[in-house]
Structures are given as structure tokens and as C-alpha cells.
MINU-743384 format. One record per residue: residue number from 1; residue in one letter; x, y, z of N, C-alpha, C in turn. Coordinates in steps of 0.001 Angstrom, whole numbers. Layout:
N
> NUM, a, X, Y, Z, X, Y, Z, X, Y, Z
...
END
This chain:
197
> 1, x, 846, -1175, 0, 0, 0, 0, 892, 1238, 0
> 2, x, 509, 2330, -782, 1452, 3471, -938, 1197, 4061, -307
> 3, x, 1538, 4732, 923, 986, 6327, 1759, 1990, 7213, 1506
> 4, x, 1589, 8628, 1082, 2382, 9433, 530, 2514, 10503, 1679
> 5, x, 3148, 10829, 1888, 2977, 12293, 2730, 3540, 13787, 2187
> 6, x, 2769, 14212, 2137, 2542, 15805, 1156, 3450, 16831, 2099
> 7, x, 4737, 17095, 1470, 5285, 17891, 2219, 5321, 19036, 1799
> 8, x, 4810, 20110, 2753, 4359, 21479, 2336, 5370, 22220, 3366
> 9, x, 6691, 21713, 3840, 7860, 22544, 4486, 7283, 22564, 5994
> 10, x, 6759, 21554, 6219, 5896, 21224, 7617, 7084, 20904, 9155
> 11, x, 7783, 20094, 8626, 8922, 19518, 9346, 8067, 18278, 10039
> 12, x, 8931, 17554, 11105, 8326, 16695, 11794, 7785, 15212, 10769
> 13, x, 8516, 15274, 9616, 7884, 14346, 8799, 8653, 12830, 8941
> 14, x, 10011, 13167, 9660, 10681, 12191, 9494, 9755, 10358, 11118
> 15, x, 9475, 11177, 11684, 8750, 10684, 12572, 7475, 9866, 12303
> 16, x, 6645, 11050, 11840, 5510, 10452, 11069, 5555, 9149, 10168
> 17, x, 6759, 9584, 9138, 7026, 8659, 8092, 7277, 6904, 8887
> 18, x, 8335, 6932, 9647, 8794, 6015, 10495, 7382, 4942, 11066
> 19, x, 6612, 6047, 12170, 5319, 5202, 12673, 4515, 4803, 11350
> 20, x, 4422, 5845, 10164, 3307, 5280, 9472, 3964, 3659, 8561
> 21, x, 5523, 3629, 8374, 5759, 2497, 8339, 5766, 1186, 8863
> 22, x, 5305, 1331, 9966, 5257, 215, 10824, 3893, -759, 10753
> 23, x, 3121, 144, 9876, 1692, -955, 8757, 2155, -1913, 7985
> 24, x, 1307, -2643, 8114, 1943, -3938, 7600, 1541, -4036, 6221
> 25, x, 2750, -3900, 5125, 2416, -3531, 3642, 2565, -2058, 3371
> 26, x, 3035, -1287, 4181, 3076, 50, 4018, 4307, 779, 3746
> 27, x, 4195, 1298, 1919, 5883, 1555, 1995, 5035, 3097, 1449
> 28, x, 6247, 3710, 2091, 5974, 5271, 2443, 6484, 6654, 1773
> 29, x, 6157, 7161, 1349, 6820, 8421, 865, 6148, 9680, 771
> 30, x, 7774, 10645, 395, 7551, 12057, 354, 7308, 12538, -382
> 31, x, 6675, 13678, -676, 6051, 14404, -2052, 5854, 16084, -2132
> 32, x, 7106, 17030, -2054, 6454, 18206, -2232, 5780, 18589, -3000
> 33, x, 5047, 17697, -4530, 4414, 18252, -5654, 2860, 17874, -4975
> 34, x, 1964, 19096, -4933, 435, 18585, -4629, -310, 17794, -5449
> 35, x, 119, 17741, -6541, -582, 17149, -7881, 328, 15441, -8142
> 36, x, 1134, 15484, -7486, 1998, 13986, -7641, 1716, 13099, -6414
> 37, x, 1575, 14232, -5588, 649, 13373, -3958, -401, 13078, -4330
> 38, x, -1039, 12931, -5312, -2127, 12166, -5301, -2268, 10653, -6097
> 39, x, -772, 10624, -6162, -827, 9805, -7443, -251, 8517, -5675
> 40, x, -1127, 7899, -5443, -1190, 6862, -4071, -2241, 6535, -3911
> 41, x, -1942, 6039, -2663, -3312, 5067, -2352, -4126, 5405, -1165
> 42, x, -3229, 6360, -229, -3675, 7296, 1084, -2550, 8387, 913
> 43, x, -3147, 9464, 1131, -2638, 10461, 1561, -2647, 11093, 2943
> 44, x, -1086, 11621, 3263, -1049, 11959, 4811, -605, 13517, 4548
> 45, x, -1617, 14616, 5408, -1586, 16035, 5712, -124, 16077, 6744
> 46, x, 822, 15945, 7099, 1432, 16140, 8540, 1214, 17204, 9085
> 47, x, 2021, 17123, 10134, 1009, 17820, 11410, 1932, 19657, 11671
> 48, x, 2942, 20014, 11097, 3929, 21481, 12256, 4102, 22042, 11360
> 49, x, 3640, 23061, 11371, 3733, 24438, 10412, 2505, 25753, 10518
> 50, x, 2643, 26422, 9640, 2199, 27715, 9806, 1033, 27572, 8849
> 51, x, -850, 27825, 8881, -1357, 27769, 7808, -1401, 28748, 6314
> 52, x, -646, 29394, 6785, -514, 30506, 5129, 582, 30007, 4397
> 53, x, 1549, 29700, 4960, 2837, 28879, 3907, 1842, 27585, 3621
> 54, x, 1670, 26709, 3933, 1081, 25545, 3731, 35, 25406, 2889
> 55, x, -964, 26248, 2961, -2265, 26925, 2172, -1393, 27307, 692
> 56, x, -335, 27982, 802, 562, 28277, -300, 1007, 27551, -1040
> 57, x, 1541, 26720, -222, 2028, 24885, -1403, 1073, 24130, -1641
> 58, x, 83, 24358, -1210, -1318, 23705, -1241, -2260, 24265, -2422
> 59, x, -2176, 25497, -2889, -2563, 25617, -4055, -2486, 25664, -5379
> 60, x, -1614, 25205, -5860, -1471, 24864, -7377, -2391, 23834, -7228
> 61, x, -2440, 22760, -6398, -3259, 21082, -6732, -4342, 21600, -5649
> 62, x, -4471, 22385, -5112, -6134, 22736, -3889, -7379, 21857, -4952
> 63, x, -7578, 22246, -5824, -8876, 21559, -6384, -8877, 20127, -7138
> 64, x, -7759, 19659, -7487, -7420, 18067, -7699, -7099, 17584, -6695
> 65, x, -6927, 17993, -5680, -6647, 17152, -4210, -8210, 17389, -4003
> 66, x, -8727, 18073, -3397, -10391, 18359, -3009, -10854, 17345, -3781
> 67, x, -11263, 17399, -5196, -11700, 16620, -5799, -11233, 14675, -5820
> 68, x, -9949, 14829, -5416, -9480, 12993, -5010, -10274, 12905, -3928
> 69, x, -9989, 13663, -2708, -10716, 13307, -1558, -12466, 12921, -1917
> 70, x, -12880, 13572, -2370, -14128, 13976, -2372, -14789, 12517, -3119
> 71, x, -13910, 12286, -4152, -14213, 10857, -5095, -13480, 9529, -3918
> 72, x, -13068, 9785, -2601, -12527, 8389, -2090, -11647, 8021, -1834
> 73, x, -10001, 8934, -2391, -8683, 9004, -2014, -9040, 9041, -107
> 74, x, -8038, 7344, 419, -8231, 8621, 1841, -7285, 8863, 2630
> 75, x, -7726, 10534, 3264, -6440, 10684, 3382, -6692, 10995, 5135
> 76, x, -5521, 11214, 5881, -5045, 11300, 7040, -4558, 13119, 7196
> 77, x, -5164, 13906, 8084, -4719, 15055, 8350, -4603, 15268, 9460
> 78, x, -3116, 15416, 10058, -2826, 15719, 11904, -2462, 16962, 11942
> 79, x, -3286, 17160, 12750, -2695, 19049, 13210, -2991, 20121, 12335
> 80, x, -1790, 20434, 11732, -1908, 21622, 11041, -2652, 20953, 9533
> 81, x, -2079, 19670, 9468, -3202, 19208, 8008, -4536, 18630, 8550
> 82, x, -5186, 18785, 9949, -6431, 18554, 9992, -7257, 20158, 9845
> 83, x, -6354, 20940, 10096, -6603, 22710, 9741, -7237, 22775, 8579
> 84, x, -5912, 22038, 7173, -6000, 22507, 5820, -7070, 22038, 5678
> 85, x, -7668, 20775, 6190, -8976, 20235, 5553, -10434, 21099, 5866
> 86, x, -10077, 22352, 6479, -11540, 22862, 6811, -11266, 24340, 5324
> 87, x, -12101, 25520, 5426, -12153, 26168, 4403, -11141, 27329, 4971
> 88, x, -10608, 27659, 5808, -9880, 28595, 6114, -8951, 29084, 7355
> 89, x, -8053, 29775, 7931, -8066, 29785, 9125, -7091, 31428, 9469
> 90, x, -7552, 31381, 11050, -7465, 32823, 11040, -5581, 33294, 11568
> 91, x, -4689, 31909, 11263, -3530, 32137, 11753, -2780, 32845, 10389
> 92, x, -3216, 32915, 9079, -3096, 32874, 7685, -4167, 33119, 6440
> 93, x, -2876, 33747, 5330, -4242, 33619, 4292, -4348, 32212, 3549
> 94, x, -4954, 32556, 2550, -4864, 31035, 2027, -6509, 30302, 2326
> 95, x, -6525, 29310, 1196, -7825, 28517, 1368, -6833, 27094, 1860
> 96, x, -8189, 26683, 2617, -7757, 25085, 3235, -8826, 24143, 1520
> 97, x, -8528, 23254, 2151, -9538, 22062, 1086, -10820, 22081, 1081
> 98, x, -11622, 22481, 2065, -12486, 22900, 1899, -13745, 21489, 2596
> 99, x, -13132, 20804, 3023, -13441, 19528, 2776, -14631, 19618, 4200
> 100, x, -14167, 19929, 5202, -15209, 20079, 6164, -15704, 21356, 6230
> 101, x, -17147, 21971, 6419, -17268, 23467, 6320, -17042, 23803, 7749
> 102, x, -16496, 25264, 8039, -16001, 25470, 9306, -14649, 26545, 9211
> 103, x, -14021, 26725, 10109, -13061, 27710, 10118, -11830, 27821, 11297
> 104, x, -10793, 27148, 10911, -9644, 27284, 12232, -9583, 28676, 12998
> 105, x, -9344, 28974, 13946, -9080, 30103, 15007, -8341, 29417, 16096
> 106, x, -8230, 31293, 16699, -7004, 30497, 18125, -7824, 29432, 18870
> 107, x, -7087, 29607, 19828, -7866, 29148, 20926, -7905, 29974, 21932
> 108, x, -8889, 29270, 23010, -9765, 30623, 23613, -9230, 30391, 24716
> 109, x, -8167, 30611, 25039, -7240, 30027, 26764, -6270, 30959, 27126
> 110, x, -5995, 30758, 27953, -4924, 31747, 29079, -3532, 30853, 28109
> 111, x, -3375, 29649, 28190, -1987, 28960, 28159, -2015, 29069, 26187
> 112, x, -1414, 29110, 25868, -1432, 29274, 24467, 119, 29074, 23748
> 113, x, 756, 28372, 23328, 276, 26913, 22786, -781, 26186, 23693
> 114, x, -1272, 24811, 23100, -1725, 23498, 23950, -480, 22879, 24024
> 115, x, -78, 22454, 24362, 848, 21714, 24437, 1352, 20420, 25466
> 116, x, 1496, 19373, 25246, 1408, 18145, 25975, 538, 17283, 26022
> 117, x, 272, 16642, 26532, -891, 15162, 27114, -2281, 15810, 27025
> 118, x, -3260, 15400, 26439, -5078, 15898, 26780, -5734, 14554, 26271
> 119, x, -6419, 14370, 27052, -8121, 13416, 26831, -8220, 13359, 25378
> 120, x, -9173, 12734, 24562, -9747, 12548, 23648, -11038, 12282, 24286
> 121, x, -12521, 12613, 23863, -13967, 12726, 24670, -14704, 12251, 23211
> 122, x, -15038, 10744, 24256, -16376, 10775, 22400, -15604, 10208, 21225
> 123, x, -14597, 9360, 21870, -13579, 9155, 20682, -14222, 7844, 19546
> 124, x, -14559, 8411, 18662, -15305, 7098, 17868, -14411, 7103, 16284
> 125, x, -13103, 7924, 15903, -12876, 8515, 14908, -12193, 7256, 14061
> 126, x, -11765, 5918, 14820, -11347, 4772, 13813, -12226, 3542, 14508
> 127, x, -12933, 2906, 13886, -13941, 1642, 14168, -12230, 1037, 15251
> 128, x, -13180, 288, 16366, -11662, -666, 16898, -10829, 42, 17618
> 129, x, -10827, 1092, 17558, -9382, 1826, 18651, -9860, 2893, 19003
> 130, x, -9480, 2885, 20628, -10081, 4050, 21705, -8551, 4487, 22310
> 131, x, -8468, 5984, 21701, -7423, 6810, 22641, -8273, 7274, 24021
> 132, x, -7164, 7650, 24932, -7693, 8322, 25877, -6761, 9625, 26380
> 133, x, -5173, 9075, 25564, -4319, 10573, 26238, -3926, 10515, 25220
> 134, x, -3739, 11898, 24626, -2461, 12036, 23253, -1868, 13126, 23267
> 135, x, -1086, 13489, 22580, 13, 14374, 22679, -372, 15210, 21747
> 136, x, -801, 16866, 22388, -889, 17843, 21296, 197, 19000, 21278
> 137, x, -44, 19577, 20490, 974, 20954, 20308, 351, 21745, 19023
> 138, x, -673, 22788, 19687, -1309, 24018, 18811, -1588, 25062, 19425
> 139, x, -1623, 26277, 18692, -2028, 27391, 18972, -3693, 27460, 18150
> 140, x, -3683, 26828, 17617, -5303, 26861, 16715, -6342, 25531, 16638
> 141, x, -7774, 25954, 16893, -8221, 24922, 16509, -9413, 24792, 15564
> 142, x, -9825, 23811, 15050, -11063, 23836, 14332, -12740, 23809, 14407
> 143, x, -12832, 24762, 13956, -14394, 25123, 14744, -15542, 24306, 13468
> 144, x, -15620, 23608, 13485, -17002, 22819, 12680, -18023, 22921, 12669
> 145, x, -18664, 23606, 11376, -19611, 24095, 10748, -20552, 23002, 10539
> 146, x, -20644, 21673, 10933, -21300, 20699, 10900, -20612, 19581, 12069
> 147, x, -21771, 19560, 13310, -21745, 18428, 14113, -20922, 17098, 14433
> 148, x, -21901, 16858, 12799, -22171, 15338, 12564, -20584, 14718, 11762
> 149, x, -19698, 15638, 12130, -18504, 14694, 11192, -17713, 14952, 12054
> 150, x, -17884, 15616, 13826, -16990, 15311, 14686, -16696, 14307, 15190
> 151, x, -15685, 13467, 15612, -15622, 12022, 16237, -14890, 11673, 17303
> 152, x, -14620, 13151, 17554, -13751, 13095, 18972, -13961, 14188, 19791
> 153, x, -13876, 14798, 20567, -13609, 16252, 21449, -12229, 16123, 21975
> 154, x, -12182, 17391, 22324, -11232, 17839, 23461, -11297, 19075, 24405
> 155, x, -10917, 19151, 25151, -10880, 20115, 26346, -9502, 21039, 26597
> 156, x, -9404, 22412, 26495, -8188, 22735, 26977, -9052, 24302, 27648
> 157, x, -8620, 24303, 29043, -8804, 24627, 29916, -10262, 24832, 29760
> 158, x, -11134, 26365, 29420, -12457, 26101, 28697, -13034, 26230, 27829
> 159, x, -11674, 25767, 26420, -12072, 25629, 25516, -12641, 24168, 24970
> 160, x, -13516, 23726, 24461, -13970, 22836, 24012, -14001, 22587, 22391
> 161, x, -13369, 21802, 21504, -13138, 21746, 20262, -12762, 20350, 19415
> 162, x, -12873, 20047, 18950, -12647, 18996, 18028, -11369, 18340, 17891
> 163, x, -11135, 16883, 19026, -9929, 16500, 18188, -9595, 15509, 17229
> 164, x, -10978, 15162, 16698, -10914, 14369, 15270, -12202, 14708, 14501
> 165, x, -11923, 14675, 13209, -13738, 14908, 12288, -13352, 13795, 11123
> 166, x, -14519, 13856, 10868, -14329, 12162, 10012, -15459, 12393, 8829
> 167, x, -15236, 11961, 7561, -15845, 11991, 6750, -15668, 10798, 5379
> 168, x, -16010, 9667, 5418, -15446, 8598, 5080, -14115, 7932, 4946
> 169, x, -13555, 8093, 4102, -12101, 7706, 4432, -11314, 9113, 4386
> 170, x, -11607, 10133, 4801, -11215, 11424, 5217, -11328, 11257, 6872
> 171, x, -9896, 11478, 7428, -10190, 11508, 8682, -8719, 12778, 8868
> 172, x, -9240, 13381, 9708, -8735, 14848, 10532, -8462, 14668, 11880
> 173, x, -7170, 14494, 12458, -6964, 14591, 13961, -6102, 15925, 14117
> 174, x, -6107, 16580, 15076, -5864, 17698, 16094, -4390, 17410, 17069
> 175, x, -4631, 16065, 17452, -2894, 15692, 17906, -2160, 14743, 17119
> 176, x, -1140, 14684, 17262, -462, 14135, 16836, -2, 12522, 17167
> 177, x, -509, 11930, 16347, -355, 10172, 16617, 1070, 9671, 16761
> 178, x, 1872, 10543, 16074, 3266, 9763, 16067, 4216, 10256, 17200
> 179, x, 3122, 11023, 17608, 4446, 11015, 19257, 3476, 11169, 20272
> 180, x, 2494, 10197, 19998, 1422, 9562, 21280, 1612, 8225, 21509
> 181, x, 2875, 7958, 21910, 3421, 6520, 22320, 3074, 5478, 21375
> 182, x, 2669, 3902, 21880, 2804, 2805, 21234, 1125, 2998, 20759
> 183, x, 267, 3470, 21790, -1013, 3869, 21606, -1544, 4180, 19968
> 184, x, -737, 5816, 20034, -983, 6672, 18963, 70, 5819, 17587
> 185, x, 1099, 5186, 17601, 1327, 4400, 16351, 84, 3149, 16206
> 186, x, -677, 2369, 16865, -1331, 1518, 17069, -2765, 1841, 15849
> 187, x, -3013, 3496, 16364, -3993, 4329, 15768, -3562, 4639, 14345
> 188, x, -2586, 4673, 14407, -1980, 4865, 12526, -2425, 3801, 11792
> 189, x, -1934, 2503, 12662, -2073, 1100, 11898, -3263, 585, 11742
> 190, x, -4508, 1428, 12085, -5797, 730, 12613, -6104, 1548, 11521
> 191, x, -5961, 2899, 11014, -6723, 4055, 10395, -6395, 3143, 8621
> 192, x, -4847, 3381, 8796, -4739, 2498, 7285, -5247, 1334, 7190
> 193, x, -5440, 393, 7615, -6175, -839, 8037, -7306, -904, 7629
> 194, x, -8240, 263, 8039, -9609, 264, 8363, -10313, 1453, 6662
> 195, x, -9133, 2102, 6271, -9546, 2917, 5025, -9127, 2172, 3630
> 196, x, -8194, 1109, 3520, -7666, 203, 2911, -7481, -1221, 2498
> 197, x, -8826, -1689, 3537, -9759, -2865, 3414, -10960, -3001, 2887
END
């Protein structure tokens, strides 16, 4: 199985790449072209960067990526690529994918980053596997313009917000799986598993 990961100058990819290899059948690669990342079998958003640079490498292919997703490509977005998948956000210019309606913003807290260990609430976002602690690191989160495609919550201090949205084999997480222990690689292997069967 091919998983590509779309590098838009994100960093943190070498990690990602590593856990998402540890699927069984899963050989992995990098892709700064948006229009050549689609040429796979899942696509992965990674998670550390800024949304206006990213939104930036993201648009030459914004509407042939939208359109793969939309026809069934599926892809994986952590963090800052569960951002790109909504229509906009207020850290940057730039359009996201458009894919969930809704709009990234800060967050509404005294401590700003999030940063470290938080709950997952309501976690239903891969059939088979229940997080309960994962490892985040954001200053922004995603506010969803529709309910019904949240599949997780989270809590940071009293903010309340989304840390997964799901939309068939489109799935969006908020922390980061590959440095949420044996847990959060477990969740990699279950997501490709479960979008690739």
C-alpha cells in the first residue's frame, strides 16, 4: 500500500514517516508536488507548520486534491493538516480544502500553545481503537460548521473543540499520533487498516 505524505515545508515528517511504516504492507513516501501526492493510495496532511505557507504549497493542486478526496482518495490530516482540511483559518491567508465546512481560530485560553498530554472525549474517529491521552501541540483549533462529522472532542482549559472529524475515508486529527506513544502508532495502523480494506 502506498501512503504518501505531502510535504508542504511542515517539518516533523521524518517521525511520522517512520510510525506510518510500521503498517503492515506500508511503503511510504515524500512528495512536495500537490498534484503527484495524489498519485497513491492514502494520503497523509502532517502535522507542524504555519497555515498561510502551507495553504501556499497547497494551491497549485487545492482543487485536484479536493476533488481525489471527495471521489474516495483517503487521506489522514494531523494538526496543522487537519486545519487545511476545513475552508480557512485565522492564523493565515490562504484557502484550506475545503473539505469540512467550518473555520480554524485560536484558541480561547490563558496557556497558548496546547501543548502536551489531553483526553480525547467521544472518541469514535477509527472503528476498533479508543485513545484516551495524546500528545498535542497548537495554537489553533477547528471550529465545525457541521456536528455530525466530529468524532472526537477535546478540552483545553475552557475551551472545548474537536480532536478528530471524520468523513469517510477522510479523517482529521488535532494531535499528533506519532508522538502519542505505542497507543498513537497503534492508531496509525488501525486508520490504514480500516480505510484500505
Amino acid at each position: 500500500m502506498r501512503v504518501t505524505l505531502f510535504d508542504y515545508g511542515a517539518g516533523n515528517i521524518h517521525s511520522l514517516a517512520k510510525a506510518l511504516a510500521t503498517a503492515p504492507g506500508a511503503e511510504v513516501r515524500v512528495e512536495t508536488d500537490p498534484l503527484k501526492a495524489l498519485e497513491t493510495e492514502v494520503l497523509v496532511l502532517p502535522g507542524v507548520g504555519a497555515f498561510g505557507s502551507a495553504a501556499a504549497r497547497l494551491a497549485p493542486g487545492r482543487e485536484p486534491m479536493r476533488q481525489a478526496l471527495e471521489q474516495g482518495l483517503p487521506c489522514l490530516g494531523i494538526c496543522l493538516g487537519m486545519q487545511l482540511l476545513f475552508e480557512g483559518s485565522d492564523e493565515g491567508e490562504g484557502q484550506g480544502l475545503g473539505l469540512f465546512r467550518g473555520r480554524v481560530t485560536r484558541l480561547r485560553a490563558q496557556q497558548v500553545p496546547h501543548i502536551g498530554w489531553n483526553t480525547v472525549e467521544e472518541d469514535a474517529a477509527v472503528k476498533g481503537t479508543k485513545l484516551d491521552s495524546v500528545y498535542y501541540a497548537h495554537s489553533f483549533a477547528c471550529r465545525a460548521g457541521e456536528s455530525g462529522v466530529v468524532s472526537g472532542w477535546t478540552t483545553h482549559e475552557e475551551d472545548r473543540f474537536p480532536a478528530s472529524v471524520r468523513r469517510g475515508k477522510v479523517l482529521g486529527v488535532q494531535f499528533h499520533p506519532e508522538k502519542s506513544s505505542s497507543a498513537g502508532v497503534g492508531f496509525l495502523q488501525a486508520f490504514l487498516k480500516d480505510v484500505t480494506s
